[in-house]
Structure formats: structure tokens, C-alpha cells
N, C-alpha and C positions, 0 to 999 in steps of 0.2 A: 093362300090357304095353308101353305107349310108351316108359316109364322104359328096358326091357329093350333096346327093338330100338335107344336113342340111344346105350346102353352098347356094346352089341354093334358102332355104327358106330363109334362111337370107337374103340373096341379093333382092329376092322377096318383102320379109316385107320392109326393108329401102326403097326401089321405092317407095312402098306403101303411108309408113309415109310420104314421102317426098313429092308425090301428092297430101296427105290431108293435109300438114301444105303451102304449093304454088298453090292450087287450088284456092281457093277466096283473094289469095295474093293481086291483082290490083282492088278488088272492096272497097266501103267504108263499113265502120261497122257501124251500127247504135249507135249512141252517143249521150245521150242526154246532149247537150250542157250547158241546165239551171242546172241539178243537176252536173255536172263536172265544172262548175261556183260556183254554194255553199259550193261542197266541198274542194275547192281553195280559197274562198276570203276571208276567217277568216284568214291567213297567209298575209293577203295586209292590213295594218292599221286598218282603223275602217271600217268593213262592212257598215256599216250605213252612210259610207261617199262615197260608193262607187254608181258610175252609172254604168248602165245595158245594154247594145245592140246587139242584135244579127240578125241573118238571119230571124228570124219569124216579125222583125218588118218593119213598111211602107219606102219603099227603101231602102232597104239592100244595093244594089249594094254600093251611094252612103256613106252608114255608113262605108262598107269596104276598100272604096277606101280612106278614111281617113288614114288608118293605112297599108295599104298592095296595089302593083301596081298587085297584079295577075289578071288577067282575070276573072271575075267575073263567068264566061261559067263553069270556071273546078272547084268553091267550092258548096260544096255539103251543108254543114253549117259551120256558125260561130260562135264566141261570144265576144265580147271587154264588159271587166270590167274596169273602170278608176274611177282617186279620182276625185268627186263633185269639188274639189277647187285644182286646177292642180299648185297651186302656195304653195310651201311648201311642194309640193306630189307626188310625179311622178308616184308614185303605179300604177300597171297596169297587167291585163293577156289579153292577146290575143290568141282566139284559129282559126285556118283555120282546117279545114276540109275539103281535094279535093276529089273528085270524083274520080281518079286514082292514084294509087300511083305511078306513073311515076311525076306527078307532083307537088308530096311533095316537093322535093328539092327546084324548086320555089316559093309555098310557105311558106319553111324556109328561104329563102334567103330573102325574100319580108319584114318580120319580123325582122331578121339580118338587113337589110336598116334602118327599122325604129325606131329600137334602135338608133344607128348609130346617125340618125335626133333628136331623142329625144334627147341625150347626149350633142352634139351642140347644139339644145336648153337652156336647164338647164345650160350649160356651161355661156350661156350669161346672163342670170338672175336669176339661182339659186342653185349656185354652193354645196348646202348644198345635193342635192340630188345627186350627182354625185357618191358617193360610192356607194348607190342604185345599179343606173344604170350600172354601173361597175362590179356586180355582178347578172347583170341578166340572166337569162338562157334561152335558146331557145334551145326546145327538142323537138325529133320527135317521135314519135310511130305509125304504123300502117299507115293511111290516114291525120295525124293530127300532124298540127305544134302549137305550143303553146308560146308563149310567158310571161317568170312570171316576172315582177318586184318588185321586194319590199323588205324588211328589211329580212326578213325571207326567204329568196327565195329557201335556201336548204331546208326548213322544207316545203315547199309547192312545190319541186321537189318530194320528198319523199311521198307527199299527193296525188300529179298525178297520181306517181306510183302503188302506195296504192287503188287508184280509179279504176283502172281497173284489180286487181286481188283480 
């Protein structure tokens, strides 16, 4: 009977864990967008060449609708870092933040797209960033799609990750 009741804890504890790690699975975490921006943009050219914008400032919707078609309803926060002088730079992080994570996938796909757009772009007028672009990453974690472009893009994959543990 002993054998029974250590099974039954076992089995007990894993439901357990497994409740506390899918309990707040679909809700977002709080993120604060502008220090997860700082500690990303030193890996995108010159900081000091980079612009700022995110969901805190006047019209978000259409700031995002620049860069992502998702529904402006389901992001919780954002943030688009990009190079001052887009001609010679294509540098860029894009973060979405949705509200549910049933609707991450759309906003990685939204990001996927506009890589996609940028690359066509560059392709017509500035084919020197095109290996950039080619090794840029779009990673997801938790509520949060991201987008990194830049010369360094593994070493600011690695900085992401680094940022939330």
C-alpha cells in the first residue's frame, strides 16, 4: 500500500506543477518594454542613431500599424526601435506584446510579413543590407513577439534571452 500512496503523490505533485506552470499561461506579463528596448539596442549599430516608439506614445495604434496588420484590440504593449537614416541601415527591433497568447502566432506572423516587406524594399535600393535582413530573427516567448535586425542579431538573440532570466 505504501508503493500506492508514493505513486498517487507523485502523480498528485505533477497535476500540481503543471497547474502552476498553465495557470496564468493566456494572460500577459508585465514587460517593461523601454528597459527590454535598452537592453537590445546596443547590439543594432549606433544606439544614438536609433529612433524610439512605442505604445506609451500619442497614437500607438497608428505607430503599429506601420510595422504589424494585427488588431490593434489584442496588443497589450509595444515598442519599434529603428535606424534615424533607414538608407544604409535597416537596423531594427520590433516588440508586440498581445494580450492573449492564443494570439502570439499572429503577431509573429504580422512581423514575418514585414520583414518579408522590408527585404523587397532594400532589395530595390539597398542591396548592401540584405544579409542583415537575411539573418534576422523573429522569436517568441511568453506574450511577446520580437523582431531583431541587425549585424549582431545572434548576440542580441542571446541578450533577449539573458533579459528575462
Amino acid at each position: 500500500m505504501t508503493a500506492v500512496r508514493k505513486t498517487v503523490a507523485v502523480l498528485l505533485s505533477a497535476i500540481l506543477l503543471c497547474g502552476i506552470f498553465t495557470a496564468c499561461g493566456d494572460e500577459a506579463e508585465e514587460i517593461s518594454m523601454y528597459d527590454l528596448s535598452q537592453a537590445l539596442v546596443t547590439f543594432a549599430g549606433s544606439p544614438d542613431d536609433m529612433k524610439y516608439a512605442s505604445s506609451s506614445d500619442t497614437n500607438p495604434e497608428d505607430l503599429l500599424a506601420h510595422v504589424s496588420n494585427i488588431e490593434y484590440g489584442k496588443v497589450k504593449a509595444f515598442f519599434i526601435s529603428y535606424a534615424a537614416d533607414g538608407k544604409g541601415n535597416a537596423d531594427e527591433i520590433i516588440a508586440i506584446q498581445v494580450k492573449k497568447k492564443s494570439d502570439l502566432s499572429q503577431a509573429a506572423a504580422s512581423l514575418k510579413a514585414h520583414l518579408e516587406y522590408r527585404k523587397t524594399l532594400y532589395a530595390a535600393y539597398d542591396t548592401t543590407q540584405l544579409p542583415k535582413l537575411e539573418k534576422a530573427k523573429v522569436l517568441t516567448r511568453g506574450t511577446l513577439a520580437i523582431l531583431m535586425v541587425a549585424d549582431s542579431s545572434d548576440k542580441m538573440e542571446a541578450a533577449f534571452y539573458a533579459y528575462f532570466n
